[in-house]
C-alpha positions as CSV (number, residue, x, y, z in Angstrom):
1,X,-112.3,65.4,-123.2
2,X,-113.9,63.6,-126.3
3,X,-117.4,64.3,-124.6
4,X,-117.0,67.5,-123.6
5,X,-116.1,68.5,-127.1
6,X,-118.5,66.1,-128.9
7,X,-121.3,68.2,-126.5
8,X,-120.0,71.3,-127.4
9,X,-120.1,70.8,-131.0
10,X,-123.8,69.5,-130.4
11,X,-124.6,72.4,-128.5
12,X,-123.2,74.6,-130.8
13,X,-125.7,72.6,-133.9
14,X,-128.9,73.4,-131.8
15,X,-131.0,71.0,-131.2
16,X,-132.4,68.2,-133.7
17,X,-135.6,66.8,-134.7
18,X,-137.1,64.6,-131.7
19,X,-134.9,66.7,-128.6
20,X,-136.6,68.8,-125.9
21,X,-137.6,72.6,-127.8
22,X,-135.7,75.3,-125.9
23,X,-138.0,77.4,-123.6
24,X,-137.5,81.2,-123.9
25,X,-139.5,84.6,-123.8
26,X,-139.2,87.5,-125.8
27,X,-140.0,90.9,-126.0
28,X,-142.7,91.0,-128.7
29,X,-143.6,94.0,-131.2
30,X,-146.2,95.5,-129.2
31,X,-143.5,95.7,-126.0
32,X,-145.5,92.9,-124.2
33,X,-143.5,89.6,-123.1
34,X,-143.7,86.8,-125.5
35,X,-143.7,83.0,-123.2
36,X,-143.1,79.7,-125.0
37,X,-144.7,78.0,-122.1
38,X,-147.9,79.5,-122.7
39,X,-148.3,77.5,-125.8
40,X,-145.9,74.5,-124.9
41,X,-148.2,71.5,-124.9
42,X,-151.4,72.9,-126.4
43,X,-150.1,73.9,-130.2
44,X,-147.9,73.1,-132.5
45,X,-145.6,76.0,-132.4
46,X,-144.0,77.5,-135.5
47,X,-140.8,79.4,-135.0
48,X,-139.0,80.9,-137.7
49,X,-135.6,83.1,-137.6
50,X,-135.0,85.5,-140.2
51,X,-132.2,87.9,-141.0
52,X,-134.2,91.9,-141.0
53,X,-137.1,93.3,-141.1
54,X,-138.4,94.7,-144.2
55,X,-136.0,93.2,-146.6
56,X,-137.1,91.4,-149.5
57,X,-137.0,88.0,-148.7
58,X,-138.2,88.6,-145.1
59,X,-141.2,90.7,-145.8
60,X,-142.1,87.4,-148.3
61,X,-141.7,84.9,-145.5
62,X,-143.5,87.4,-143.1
63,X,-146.6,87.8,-145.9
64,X,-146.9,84.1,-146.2
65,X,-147.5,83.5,-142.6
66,X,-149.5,86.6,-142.7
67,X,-151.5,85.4,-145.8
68,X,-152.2,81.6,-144.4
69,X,-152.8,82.3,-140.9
70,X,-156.1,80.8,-141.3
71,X,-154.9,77.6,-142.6
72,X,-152.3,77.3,-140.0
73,X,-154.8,78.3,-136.9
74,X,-157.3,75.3,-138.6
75,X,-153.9,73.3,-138.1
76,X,-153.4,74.3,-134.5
77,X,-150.6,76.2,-135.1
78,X,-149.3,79.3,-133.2
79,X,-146.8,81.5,-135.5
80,X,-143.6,83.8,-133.9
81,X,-141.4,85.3,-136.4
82,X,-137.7,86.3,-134.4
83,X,-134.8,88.5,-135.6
84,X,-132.1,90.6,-134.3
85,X,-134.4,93.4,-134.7
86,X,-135.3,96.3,-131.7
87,X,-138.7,96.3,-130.6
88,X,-139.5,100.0,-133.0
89,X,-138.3,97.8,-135.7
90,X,-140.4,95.4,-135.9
91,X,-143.7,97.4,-134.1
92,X,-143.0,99.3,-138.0
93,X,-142.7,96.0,-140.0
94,X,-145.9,95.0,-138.5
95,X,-147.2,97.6,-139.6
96,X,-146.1,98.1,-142.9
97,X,-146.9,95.2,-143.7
98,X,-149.9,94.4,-141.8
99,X,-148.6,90.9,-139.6
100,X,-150.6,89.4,-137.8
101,X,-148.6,87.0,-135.1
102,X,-145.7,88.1,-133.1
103,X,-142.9,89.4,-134.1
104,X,-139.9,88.7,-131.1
105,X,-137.3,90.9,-130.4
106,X,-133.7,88.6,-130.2
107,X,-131.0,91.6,-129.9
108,X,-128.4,89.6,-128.4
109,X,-128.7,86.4,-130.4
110,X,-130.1,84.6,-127.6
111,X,-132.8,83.0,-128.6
112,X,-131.0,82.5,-132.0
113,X,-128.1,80.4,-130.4
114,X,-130.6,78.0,-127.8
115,X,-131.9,76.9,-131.2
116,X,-128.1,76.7,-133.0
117,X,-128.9,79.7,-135.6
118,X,-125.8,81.2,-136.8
119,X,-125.7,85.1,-136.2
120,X,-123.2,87.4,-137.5
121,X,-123.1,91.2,-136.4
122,X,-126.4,93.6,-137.0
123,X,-126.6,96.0,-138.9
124,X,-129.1,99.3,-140.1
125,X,-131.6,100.1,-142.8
126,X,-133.9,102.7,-143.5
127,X,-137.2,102.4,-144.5
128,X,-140.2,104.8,-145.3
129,X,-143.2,103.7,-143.0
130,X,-146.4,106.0,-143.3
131,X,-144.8,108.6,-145.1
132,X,-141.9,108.8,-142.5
133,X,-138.4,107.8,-143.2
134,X,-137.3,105.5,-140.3
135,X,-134.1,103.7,-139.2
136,X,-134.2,100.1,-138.4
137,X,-131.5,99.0,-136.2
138,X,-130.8,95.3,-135.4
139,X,-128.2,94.0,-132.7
140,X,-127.6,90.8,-134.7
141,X,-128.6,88.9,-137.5
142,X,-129.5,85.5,-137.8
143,X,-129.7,82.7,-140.6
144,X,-133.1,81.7,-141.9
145,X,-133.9,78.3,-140.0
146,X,-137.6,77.9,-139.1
147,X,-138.9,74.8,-136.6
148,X,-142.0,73.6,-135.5
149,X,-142.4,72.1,-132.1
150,X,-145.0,69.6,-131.5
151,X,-147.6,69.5,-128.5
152,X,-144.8,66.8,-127.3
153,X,-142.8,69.6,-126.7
154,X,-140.3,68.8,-128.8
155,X,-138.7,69.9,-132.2
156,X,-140.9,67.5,-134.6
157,X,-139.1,69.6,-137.9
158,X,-136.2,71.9,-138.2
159,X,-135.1,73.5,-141.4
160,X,-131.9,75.2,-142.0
161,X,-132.1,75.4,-145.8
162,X,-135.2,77.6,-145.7
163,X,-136.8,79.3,-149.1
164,X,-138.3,82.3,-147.8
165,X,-141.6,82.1,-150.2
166,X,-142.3,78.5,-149.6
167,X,-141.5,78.3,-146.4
168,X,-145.4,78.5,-145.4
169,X,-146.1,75.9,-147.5
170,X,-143.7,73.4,-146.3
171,X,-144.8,73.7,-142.6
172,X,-148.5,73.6,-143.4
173,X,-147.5,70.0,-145.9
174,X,-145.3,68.9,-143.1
175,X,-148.2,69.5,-140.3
């Protein structure tokens, strides 16, 4: 009974820093299907939860990928943002805000809880994109945690304290 609950608790925690990185796929912004295993190996691979799209401290994180994607492709790096978001939602933060990496789709809290990212219930916002007033709904929302997963294939950093601005900075020092 002891290691059945000590697993659970560790499953519930997500993995750590040197275990195997969870394999998923996603539905991205642009409706296409987002695969881990294309990039599993071959890049280091940055994936980063956040709560909404288009709130503050999101569209900061989201502009500081957006704004050092060239420092991080030098690096090897391949970039997916993932929230609770629907597919509309973030096809609109994308644009607003003009992202350029992948944007994943995690309604159900899926891909949130293979990598042991607390989620609490979604929600709705509006926001004005392109002169149009629009309604972005989310199924969940998750904690701000980022990781980067090594050509090893495993987690090689995980950060569960993350500060939206710098988080760009502390994977591009850590890489």
């Amino acid at each position: 009974a002891m290691l059945a609950s000590s697993a659970g608790m560790s499953a519930q925690q997500g993995p750590s820093v040197g275990d195997k990185a969870p394999v998923f796929k996603a539905t991205a912004d642009d409706g296409t299907t987002w695969d881990i295993n294309k990039y599993l190996g071959s890049s280091y691979i940055v994936v980063y939860f956040y709560p909404a799209a288009m709130t503050g401290g999101c569209t900061k994180q989201a502009c500081a990928y957006r704004d050092h994607k060239d420092d991080l492709a030098a690096a090897g790096v391949v970039v997916v943002g993932v929230s609770g978001d629907n597919v509309d939602g973030l096809r609109l933060f994308k644009l607003a805000e003009n992202l350029n990496f992948p944007l994943l789709s995690d309604e159900k809290g899926e891909i949130a809880k293979a990598f042991g990212v607390p989620v609490s219930e979604g929600g709705a916002i509006k926001r004005t994109v392109g002169g149009s007033e629009h309604e972005l709904l989310r199924g969940v929302t998750a904690k701000r945690w980022t990781f980067v997963i090594g050509k090893d294939k495993k987690i090689i950093y995980r950060n569960d304290a993350v500060n939206a601005e710098k988080d760009t900075e502390e994977v591009l020092n850590f890489i």
